[in-house]
C-alpha positions in Angstrom: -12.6 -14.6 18.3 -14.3 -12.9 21.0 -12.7 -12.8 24.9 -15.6 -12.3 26.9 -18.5 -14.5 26.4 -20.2 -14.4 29.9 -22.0 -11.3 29.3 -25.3 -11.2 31.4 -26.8 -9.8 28.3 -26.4 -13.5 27.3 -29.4 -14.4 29.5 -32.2 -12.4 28.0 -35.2 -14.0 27.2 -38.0 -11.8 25.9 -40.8 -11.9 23.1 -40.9 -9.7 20.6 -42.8 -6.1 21.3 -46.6 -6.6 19.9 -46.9 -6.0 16.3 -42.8 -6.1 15.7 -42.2 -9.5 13.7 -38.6 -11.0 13.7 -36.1 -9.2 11.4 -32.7 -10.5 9.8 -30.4 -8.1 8.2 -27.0 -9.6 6.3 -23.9 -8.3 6.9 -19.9 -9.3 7.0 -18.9 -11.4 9.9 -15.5 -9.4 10.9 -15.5 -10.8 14.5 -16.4 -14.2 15.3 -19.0 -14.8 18.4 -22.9 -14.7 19.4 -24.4 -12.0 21.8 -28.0 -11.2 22.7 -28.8 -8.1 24.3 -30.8 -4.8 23.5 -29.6 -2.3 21.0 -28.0 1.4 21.2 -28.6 3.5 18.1 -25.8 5.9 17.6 -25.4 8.4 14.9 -22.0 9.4 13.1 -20.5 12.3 15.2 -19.9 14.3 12.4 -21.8 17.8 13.2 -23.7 19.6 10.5 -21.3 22.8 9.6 -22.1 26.3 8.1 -19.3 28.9 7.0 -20.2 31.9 7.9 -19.0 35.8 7.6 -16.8 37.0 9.9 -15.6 41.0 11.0 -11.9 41.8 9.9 -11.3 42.9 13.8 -12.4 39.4 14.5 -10.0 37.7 12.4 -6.9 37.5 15.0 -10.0 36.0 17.7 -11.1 33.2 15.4 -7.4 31.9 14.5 -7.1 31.9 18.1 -10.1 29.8 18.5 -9.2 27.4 15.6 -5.9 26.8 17.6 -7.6 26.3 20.3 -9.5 23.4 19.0 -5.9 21.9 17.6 -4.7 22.0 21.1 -7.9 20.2 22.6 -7.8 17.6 20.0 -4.6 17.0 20.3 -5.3 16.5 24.5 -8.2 14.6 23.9 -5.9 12.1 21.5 -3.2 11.9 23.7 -5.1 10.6 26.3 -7.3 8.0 24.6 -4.0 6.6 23.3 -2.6 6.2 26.5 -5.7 4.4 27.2 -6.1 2.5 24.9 -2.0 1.6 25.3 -3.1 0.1 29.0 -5.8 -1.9 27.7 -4.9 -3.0 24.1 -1.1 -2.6 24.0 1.3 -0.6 21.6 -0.4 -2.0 18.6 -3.5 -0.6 18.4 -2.7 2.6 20.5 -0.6 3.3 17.2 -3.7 4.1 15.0 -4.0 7.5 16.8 -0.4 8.2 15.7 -1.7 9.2 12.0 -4.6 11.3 13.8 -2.2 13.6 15.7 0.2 14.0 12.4 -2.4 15.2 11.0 -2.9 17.5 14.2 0.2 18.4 14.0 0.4 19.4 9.7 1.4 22.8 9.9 0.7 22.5 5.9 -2.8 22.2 7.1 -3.2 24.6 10.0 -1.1 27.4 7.8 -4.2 26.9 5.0 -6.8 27.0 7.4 -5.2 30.2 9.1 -4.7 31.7 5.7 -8.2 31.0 4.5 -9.9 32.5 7.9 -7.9 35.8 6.8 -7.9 36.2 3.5 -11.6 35.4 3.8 -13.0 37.0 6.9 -14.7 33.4 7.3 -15.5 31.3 10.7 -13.1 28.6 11.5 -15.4 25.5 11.1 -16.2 26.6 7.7 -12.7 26.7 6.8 -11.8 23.7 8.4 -14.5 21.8 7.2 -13.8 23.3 3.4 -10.1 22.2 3.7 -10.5 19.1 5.1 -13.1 17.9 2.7 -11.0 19.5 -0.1 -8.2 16.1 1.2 -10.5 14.0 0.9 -11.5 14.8 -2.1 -8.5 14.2 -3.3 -8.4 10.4 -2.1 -12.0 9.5 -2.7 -11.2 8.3 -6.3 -8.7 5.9 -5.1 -10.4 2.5 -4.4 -8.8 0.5 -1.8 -9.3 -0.4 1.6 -6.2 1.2 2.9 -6.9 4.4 0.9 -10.4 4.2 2.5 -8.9 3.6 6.3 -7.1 7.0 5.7 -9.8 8.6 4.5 -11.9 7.4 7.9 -9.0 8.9 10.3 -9.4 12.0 8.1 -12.7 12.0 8.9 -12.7 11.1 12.6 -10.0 13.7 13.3 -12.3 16.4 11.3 -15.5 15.2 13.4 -13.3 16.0 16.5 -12.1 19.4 15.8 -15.6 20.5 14.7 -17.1 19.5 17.9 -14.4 20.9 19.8 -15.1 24.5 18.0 -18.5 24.5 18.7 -18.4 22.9 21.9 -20.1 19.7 21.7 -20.0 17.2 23.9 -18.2 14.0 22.5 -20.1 10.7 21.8 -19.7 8.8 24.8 -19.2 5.5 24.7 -16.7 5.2 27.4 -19.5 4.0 30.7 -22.5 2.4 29.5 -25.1 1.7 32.5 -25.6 -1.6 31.2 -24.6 -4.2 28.6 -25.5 -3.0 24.8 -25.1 -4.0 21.1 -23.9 -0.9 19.5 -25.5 -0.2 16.0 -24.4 2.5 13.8 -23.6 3.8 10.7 -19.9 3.6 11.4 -17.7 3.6 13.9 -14.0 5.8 13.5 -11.4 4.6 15.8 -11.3 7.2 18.1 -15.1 6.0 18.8 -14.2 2.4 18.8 -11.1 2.8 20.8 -13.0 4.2 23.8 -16.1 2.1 24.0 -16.8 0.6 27.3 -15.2 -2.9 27.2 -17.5 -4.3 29.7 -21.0 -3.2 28.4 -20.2 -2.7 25.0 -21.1 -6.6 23.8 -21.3 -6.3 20.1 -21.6 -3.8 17.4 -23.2 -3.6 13.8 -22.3 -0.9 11.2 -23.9 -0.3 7.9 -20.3 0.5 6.2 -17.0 -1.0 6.7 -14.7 -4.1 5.4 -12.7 -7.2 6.5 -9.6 -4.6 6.5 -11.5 -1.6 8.0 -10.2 -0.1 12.0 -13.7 -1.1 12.7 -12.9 -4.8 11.7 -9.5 -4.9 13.0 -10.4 -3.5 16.4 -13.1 -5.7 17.1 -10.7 -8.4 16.7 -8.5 -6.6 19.1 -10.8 -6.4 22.0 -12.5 -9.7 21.0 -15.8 -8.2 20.7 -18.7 -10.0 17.9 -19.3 -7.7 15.4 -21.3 -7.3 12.0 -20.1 -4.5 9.2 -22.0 -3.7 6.2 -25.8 -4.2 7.5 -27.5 -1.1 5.8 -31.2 -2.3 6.8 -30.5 -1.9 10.3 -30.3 1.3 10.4 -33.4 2.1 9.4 -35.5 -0.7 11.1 -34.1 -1.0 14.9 -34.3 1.3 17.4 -32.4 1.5 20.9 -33.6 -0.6 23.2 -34.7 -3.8 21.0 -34.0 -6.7 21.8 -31.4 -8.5 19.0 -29.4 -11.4 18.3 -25.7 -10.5 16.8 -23.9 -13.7 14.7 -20.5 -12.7 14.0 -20.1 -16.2 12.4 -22.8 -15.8 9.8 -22.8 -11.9 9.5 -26.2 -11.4 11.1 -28.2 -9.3 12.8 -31.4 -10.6 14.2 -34.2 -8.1 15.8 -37.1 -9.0 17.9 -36.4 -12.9 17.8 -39.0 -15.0 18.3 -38.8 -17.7 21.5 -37.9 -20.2 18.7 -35.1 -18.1 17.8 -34.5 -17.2 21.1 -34.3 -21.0 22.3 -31.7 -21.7 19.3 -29.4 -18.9 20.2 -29.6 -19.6 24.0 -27.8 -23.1 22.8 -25.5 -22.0 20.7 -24.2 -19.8 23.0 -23.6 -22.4 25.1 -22.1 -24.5 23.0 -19.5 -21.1 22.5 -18.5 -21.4 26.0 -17.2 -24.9 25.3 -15.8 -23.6 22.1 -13.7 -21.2 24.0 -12.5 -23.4 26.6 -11.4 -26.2 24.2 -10.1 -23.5 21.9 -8.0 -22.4 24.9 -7.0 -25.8 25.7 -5.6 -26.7 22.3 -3.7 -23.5 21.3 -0.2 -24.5 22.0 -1.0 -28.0 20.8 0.8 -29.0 17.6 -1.4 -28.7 14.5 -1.4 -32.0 13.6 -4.0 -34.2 11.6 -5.7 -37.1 13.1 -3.9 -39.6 10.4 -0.3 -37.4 11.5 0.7 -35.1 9.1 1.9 -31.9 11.2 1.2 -28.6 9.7 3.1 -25.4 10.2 1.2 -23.2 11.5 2.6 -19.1 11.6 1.1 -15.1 12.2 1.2 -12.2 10.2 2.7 -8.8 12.2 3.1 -5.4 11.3 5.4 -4.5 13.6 8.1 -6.4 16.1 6.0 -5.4 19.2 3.2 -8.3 18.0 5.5 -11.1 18.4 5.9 -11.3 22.0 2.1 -12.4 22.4 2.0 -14.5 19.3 4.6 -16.5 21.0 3.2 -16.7 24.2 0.0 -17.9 23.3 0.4 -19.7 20.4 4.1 -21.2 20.0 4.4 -19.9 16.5 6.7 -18.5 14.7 6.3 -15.2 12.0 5.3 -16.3 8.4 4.7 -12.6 7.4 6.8 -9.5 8.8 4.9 -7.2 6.8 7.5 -3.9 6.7 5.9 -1.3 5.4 3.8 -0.6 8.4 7.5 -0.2 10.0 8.0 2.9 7.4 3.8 4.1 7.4 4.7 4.9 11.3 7.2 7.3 10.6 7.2 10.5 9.3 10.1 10.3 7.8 11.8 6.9 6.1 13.5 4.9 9.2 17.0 4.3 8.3 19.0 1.3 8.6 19.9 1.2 12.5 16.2 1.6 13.3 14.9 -0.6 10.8 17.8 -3.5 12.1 16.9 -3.0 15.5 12.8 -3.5 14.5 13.7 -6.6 12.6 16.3 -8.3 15.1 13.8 -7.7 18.3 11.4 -9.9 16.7 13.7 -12.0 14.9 15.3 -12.5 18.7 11.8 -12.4 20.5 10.5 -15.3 18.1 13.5 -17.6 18.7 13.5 -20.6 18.0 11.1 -20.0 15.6 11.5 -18.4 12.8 10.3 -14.9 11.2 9.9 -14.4 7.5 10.7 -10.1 6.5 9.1 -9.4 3.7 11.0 -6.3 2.0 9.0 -2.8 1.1 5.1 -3.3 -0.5 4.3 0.0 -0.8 2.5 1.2 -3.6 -1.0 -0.3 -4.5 -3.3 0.3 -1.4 -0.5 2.0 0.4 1.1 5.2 0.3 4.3 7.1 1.7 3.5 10.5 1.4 7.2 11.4 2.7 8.0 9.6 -1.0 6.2 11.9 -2.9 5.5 9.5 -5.2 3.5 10.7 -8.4 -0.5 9.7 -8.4 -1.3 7.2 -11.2 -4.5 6.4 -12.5 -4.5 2.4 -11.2 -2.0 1.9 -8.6 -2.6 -1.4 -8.2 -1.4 -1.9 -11.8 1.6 0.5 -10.9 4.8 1.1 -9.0 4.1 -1.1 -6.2 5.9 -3.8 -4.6 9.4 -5.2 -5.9 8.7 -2.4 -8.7 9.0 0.1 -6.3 11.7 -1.4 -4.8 14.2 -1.7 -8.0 13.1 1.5 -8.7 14.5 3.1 -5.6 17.6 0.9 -5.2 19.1 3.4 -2.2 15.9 2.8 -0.1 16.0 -1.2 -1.3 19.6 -1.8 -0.2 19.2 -0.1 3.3 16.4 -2.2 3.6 18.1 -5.7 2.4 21.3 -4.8 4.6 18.9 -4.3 7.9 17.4 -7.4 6.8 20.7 -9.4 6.4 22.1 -7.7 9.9 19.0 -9.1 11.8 19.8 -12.5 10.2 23.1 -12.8 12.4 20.0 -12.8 15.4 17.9 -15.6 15.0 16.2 -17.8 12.8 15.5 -15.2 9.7 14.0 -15.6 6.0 13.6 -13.1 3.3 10.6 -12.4 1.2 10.3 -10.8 -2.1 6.5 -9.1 -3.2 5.0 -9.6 -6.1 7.3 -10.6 -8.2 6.0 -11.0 -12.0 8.9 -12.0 -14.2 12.5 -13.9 -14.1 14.3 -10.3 -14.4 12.6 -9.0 -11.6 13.9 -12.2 -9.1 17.3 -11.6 -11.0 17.7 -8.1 -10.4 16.9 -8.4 -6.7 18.8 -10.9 -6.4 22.0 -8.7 -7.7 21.1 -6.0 -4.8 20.8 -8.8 -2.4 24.3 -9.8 -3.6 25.8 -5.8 -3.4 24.2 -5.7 0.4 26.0 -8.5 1.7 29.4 -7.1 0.0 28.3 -3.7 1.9 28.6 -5.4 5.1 31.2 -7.5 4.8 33.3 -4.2 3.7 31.3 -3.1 7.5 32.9 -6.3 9.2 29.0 -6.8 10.0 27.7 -9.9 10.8 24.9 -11.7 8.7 23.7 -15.4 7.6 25.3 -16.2 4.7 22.9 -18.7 4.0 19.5 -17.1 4.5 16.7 -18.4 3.0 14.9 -16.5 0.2 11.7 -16.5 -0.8 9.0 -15.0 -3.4 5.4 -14.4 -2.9 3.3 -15.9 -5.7 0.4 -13.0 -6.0 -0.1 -12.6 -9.9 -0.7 -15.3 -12.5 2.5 -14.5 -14.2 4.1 -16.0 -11.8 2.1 -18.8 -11.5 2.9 -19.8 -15.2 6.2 -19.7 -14.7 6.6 -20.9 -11.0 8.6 -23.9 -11.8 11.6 -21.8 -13.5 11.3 -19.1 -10.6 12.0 -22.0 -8.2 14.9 -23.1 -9.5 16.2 -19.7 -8.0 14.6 -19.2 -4.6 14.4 -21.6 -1.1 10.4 -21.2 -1.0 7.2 -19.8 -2.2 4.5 -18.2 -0.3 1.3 -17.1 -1.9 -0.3 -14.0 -1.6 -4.2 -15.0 -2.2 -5.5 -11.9 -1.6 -3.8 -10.1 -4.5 -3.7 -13.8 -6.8 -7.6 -13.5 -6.8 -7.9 -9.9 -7.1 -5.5 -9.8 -10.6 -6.6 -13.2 -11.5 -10.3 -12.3 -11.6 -9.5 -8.2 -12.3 -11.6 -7.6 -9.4 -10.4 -4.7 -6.6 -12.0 -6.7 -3.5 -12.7 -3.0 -1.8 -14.8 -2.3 -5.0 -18.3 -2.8 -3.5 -20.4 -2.8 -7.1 -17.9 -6.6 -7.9 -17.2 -7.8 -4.7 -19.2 -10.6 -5.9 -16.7 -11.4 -8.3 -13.8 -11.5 -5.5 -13.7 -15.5 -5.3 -11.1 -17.8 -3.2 -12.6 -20.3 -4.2 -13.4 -19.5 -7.8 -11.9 -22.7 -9.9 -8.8 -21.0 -11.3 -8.0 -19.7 -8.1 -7.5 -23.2 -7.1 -5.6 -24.4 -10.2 -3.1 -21.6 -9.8 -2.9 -22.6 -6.4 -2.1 -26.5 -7.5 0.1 -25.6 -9.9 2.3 -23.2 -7.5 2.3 -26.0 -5.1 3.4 -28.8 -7.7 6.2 -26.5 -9.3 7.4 -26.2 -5.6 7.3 -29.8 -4.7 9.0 -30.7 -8.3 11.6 -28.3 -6.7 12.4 -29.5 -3.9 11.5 -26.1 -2.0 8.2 -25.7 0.2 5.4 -23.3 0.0 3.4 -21.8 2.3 0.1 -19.6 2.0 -0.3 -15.8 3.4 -3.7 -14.4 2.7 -6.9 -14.1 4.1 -7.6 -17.4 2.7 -4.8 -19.1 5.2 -7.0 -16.9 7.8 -10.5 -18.7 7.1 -10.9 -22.4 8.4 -13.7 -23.4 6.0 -11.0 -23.0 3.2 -7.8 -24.3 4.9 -8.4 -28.4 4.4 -8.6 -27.2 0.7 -5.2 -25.5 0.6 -3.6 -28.7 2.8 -5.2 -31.0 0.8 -3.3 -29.3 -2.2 -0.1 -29.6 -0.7 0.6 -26.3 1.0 1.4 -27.6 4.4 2.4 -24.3 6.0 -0.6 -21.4 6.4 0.6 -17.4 8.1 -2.6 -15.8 9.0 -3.8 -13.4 11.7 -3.4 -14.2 14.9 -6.7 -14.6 15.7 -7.0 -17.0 13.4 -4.7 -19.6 14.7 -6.5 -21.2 17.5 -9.2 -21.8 15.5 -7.6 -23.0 12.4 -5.3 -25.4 14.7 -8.7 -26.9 16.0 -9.9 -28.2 12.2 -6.4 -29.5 11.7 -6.8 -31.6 14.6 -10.0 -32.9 14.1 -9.7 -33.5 10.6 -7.8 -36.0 8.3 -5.1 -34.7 5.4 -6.7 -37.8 3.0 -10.0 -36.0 3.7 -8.5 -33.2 2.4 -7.1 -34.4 -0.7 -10.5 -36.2 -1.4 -11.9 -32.2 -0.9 -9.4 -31.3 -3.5 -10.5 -33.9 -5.9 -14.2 -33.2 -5.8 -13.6 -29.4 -5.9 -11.5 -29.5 -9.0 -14.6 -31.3 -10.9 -16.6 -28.6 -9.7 -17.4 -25.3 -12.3 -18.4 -22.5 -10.0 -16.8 -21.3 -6.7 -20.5 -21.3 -4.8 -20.1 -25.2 -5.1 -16.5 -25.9 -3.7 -17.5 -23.3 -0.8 -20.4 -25.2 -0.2 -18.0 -28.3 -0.3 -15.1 -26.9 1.8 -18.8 -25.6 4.2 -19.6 -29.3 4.4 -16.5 -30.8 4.9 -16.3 -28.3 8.0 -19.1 -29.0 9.0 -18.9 -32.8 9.4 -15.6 -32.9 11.3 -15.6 -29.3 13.2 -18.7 -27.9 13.5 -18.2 -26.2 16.4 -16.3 -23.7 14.1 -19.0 -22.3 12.2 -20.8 -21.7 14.7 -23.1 -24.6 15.0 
């Protein structure tokens, strides 16, 4: 949700320019909030390049020159991190970590130097050849991680062609007033530096829910709109528009009526925020007293220190593999045992759930060298990967186990399809905790263990699986993507990627009644947890804990309190006679809407 809401920008009242009618252009809401204010039309800095002949005398000049870029990038990086660090924190500073390994490839560079020799050719023309040459080499891989990479591949090229032929960079950094950026992208270099004061808003025809352009908007609390093509073409700097980052819109040259609404739903925002503020450390509890656990997902122990403080939660997804992604080389088990006790130490007396290696799928190690495969999301990934590579597994579940002597601590298996899989990490599990008690280390010897439900196989056989483990939690981001065999980053079916399609909810019932019949609880961890018109639905099914972004939890915890758990399990039992997933949205919209508008924006 967005910080700063008291933009003057807010305040502009103007009819639309003669002969310019109203426009709306549809995009993805990825940051919650309502601006108003006049437009800045960027363009991607991503200079035009031609390779060119150079003189064999001038070969030793242009290496020289191509370092010299390296070394400027590599300035101009280090100082926009540090930036960044003072304003943002340690999280988001750490996306300019990949930019400068990639800097700092000496595979890279060597080519590069190589090619300017062998070739007599001009440095941006080898650059730009090799670097497009790795991307190449990702651009079949559909996924939105894959796709993140390929953007700081990008942004770091963009910076070290500008820096050879001496461009000035985009400057976003001191705006002279307040403006809605709109663009065709935005890499996170650009993002990272925008003004925070003047920059109100952006739009960008490309991007995703998962993209650094979604997830730094987030960050700085900024309203912002990805995936609106048309308004490229169709607004120009200095219009006046209307950015929804509820609905996903973009409104240009509004009319006075439009106007008029907009002024009052911005100031229905400003009471949004303030009693969003006031309830955030609140318990989430319904008005007829059922109390709901409420938790975050993190990526690394440095989140949990602010998810504490401002919401009193504890961790419901330690998501690990961003603890090995940072590294460019596989942490071993001190450093991973000192990553997992801070926040299982920080987050006391709540508790943290680690959730061992998911790599594979949308995420890659290239230290592994793992081999390419033609789907990865049907592949090695997950608790495959991790029985694969039991040396890297067992340093992991001993960390794990070590951290567990420091707090309130729970273990969490990926993707797990079939019985053997459970059994077999089960047996490691087992042969980590005889490691360490051979170590005279520490450890809970009665640590909770848990499974994440994310393909129907398990599903099916949920009620024999939990007759082995202490709870469930459901990944719903991969359940509807192998449930419905649609990749969500595939923009030709993202229509077909559903949460509320009606299997999706049976799979979801069934998980929760196998758990219940087991005496063991259940929680949800996907996107779906993340998005308030859906969570009455998934309490009213039974699942009465939900780990979502942190940004989320404020405004989740606001429908819980407002709302009534048999209202939810009446929402259950009209979606389940429903046949298509437009119509239980449209319920879950309604239900909402009747006890919270205030959350949609209303």
């Amino acid at each position: 949700m967005p910080l700063n809401n008291s933009s003057p920008a807010n305040s502009v009242k103007s009819d639309p320019p003669a002969g310019r009618k109203p426009a709306t252009f549809h995009g993805i809401g990825v940051s919650a909030g309502i601006v108003i204010g006049h437009a800045l039309l960027i363009g991607r800095a991503y200079p035009e390049v031609t390779e060119g002949a150079i003189a064999p005398t001038a070969v030793a000049a242009e290496v020289t020159r191509y370092q010299d870029a390296i070394t400027l990038s590599r300035h101009q990086l280090i100082e926009l991190k540090q930036r960044v660090l003072e304003a943002l924190g340690e999280k988001d500073a750490g996306i300019f970590d990949a930019h400068l390994m990639l800097l700092n490839d000496r595979a890279i560079t060597s080519e590069v130097e190589q090619e300017i020799a062998a070739g007599h050719r001009n440095a941006e023309g080898v650059f730009h050849r090799v670097m497009e040459r790795h991307m190449s080499a990702l651009q079949g891989v559909e996924n939105p991680y894959i796709r993140d990479r390929l953007v700081d591949i990008r942004d770091v090229t963009g910076r070290v062609l500008r820096n050879l032929r001496g461009d000035a960079p985009t400057d976003l950094t001191h705006l002279s007033d307040p403006r809605i950026l709109i663009a065709p992208d935005l890499s996170p270099s650009e993002t990272a530096a925008m003004d925070k004061v003047n920059v109100i808003g952006f739009v960008t025809a490309i991007g995703s829910q998962t993209s650094h352009t979604a997830i730094m908007a987030r960050s700085m609390g900024i309203p912002a709109v990805v995936g609106a093509r048309d308004a490229l073409d169709q607004v120009n700097s200095g219009d006046l528009v209307i950015l929804d980052g509820f609905r996903g819109l973009l409104i240009a040259h509004p009319d006075p009526d439009q106007l008029e609404d907009y002024q009052r739903r911005l100031k229905a925002q400003e009471v949004w925020f303030h009693n969003l503020e006031a309830e955030a450390t609140l318990p989430a509890e319904t008005l007829d007293g059922f109390r709901v656990q409420l938790a975050a997902n993190i990526e690394l122990a440095e989140d949990v220190d602010g998810i504490k403080r401002s919401y009193g939660v504890g961790v419901g997804l330690f998501r690990t593999e961003y603890l090995f992604l940072n590294h460019a080389v596989l942490p071993d088990e001190d450093c991973q045992f000192e990553a997992y006790r801070r926040a299982a130490e920080e987050i006391y007396p709540q508790s943290v759930i680690i959730r061992t290696l998911d790599i594979g799928g949308d995420k890659f190690l290239s230290h592994l060298n793992l081999p390419q495969e033609l789907n990865p999301f049907l592949g090695v990934r997950a608790i495959r990967f991790c029985l694969s590579r039991p040396d890297i597994f067992l340093q992991q579940l001993r960390a794990i186990l070590r951290a567990s002597a420091h707090g309130k601590v729970r273990l969490l298996f990926p993707m797990v399809a079939t019985m053997e899989e459970l059994d077999q990490a089960l047996v490691l599990l087992d042969r980590a905790r005889r490691e360490l008690d051979t170590r005279g280390l520490d450890y809970n010897h009665h640590l909770d263990i848990g499974i994440m439900i994310e393909v129907p196989a398990a599903v099916m056989i949920a009620d024999r699986l939990a007759a082995k483990v202490d709870f469930f939690s459901i990944g719903t981001n991969d359940l509807i993507q192998y449930s419905l065999a649609a990749d969500r980053s595939n923009p030709a079916i993202n229509y077909l990627y559903q949460p509320t399609h009606p299997a999706i909810i049976r799979f979801l019932q069934q998980t929760s009644q196998a758990a219940t019949q087991n005496g063991i609880w259940v929680s949800v961890c996907g996107e779906m947890a993340s998005d308030p018109i859906l969570a009455p639905l998934i309490l009213g099914l039974g699942i009465q804990e939900l780990s979502m972004n942190p940004r989320a939890i404020a405004q989740v915890k606001r429908l819980i309190r407002h709302m009534r758990m048999i209202e939810a399990e009446e929402l259950v039992r009209q979606a389940l006679q429903r046949d298509t997933a437009a119509e239980i949205r449209t319920l879950c919209e309604a239900f909402v809407h009747r006890v919270a508008p205030d959350l949609l924006g209303s």
